[in-house]
C-alpha positions as CSV (number, residue, x, y, z in Angstrom):
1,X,0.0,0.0,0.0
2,X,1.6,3.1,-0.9
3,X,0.4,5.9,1.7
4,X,1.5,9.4,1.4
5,X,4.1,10.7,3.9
6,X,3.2,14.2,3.3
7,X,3.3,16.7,5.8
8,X,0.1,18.8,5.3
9,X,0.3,22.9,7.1
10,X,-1.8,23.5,10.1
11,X,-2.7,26.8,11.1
12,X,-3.6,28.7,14.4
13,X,-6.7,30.2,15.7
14,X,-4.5,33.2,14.5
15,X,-3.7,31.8,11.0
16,X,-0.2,31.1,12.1
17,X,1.7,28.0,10.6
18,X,2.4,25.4,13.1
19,X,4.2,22.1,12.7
20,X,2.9,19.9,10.1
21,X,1.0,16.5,10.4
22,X,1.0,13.4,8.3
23,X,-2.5,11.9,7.5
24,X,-4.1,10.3,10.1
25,X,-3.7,7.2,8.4
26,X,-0.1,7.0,8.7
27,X,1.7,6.2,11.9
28,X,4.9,7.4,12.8
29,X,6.2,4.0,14.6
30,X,9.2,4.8,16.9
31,X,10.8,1.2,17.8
32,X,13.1,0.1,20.1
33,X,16.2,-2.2,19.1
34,X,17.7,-4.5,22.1
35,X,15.0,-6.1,23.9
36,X,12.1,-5.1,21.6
37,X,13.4,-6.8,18.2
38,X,15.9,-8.9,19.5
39,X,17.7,-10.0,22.5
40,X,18.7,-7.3,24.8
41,X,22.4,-6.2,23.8
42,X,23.9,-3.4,25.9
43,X,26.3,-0.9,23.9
44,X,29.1,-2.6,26.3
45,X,29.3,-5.8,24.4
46,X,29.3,-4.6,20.7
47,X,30.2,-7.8,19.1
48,X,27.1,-9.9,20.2
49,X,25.2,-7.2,18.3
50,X,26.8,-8.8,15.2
51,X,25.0,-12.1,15.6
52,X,22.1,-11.4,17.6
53,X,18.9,-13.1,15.7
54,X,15.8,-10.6,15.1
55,X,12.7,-12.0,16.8
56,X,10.6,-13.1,13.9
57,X,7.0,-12.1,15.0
58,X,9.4,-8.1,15.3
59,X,10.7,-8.8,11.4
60,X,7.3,-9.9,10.6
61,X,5.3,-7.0,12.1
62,X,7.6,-4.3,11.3
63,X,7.7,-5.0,7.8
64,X,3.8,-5.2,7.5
65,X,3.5,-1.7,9.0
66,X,6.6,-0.4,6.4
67,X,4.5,-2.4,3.4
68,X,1.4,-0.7,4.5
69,X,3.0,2.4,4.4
70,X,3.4,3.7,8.0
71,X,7.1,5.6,8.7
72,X,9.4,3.0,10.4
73,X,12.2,4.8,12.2
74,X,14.5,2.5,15.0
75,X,15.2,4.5,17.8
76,X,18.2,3.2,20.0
77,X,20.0,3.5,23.0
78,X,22.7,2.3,20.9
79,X,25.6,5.0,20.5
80,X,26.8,6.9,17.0
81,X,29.8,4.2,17.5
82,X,27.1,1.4,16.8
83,X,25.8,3.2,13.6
84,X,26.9,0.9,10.9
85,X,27.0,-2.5,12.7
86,X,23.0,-1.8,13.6
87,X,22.7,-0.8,10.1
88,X,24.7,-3.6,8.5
89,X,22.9,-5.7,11.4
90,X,19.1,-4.2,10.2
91,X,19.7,-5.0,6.6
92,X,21.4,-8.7,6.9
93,X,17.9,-9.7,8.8
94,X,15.4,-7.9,6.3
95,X,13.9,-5.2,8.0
96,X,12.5,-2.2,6.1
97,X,12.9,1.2,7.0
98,X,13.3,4.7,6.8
99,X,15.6,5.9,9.7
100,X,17.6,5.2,12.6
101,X,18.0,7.3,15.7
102,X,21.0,6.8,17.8
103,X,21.9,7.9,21.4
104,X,18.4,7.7,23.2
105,X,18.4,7.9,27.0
106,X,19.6,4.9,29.0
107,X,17.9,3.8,31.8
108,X,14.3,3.6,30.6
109,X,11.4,5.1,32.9
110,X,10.8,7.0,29.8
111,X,8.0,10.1,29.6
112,X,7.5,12.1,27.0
113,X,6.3,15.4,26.4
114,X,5.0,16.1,23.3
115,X,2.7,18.9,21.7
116,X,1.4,16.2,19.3
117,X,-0.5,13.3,20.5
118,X,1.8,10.4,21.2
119,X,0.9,6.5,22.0
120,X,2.8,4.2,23.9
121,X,3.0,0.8,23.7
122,X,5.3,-1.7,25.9
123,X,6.6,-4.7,24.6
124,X,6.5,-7.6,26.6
125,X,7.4,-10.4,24.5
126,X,5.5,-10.6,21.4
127,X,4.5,-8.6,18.3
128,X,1.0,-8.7,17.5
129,X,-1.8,-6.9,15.4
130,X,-2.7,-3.9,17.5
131,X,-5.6,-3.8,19.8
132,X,-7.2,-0.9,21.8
133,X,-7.7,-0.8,25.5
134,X,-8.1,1.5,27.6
135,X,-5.3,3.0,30.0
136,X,-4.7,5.4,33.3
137,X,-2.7,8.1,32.1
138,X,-0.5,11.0,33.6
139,X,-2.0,14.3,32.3
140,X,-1.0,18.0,32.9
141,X,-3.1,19.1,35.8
142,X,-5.6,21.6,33.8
């Protein structure tokens, strides 16, 4: 499916530009690299990331979303150091994407703060088809 990833101009109450969207029918999927679509490799012991294996229900899913036309970027704790064995690592197993984002936080406990509306979803194990439910959420206090 070939979706458009263009960014579309939305103004203010004041007719100001603000940042652009995508179509609500494309998802912006941030994903995590150790622990999420493979073993858990810290940055400490670079050469296992050489022959970790991909989880295939990960490969599987991820590609789906890239074939269907959603923006696939890896986002990883990994360092700029680990830049071309992640992406030598990415393409050896098959997975599609667009980008890769080094140097996120370590440590996890992770809460962002975001103008635009952001969803959160933990892996614990196994990629699936999404499904909705309902969560408790921390909100500004209004």
């Amino acid at each position: 499916m070939n979706k458009s990833h263009e960014l579309h101009t939305i103004l203010n109450a004041k007719g100001e530009p603000l940042s652009p969207l995508l179509e609500d029918d494309v998802k912006n999927y941030l994903v995590d690299i150790d622990g999420t679509i493979c073993d858990d490799v810290p940055n400490e012991e670079p050469e296992r990331m050489k022959w970790v294996e991909p989880y295939p229900d990960a490969l599987e899913i991820v590609n789906k979303w890239f074939d269907e036309g959603h923006i696939i970027t890896f986002f990883t704790s990994r360092t700029d150091v680990h830049k071309e064995i992640t992406e030598e690592w990415l393409q050896k197993h098959g997975f599609k994407y667009h980008f890769l984002l080094l140097n996120k936080p370590r440590g996890g406990n992770y809460h962002w703060i975001d103008n635009h509306l952001v969803k959160a979803t933990r892996y614990e194990g196994k990629f699936t088809e999404m499904v909705k439910e309902l969560q408790e959420v921390e909100v500004f206090k209004s």
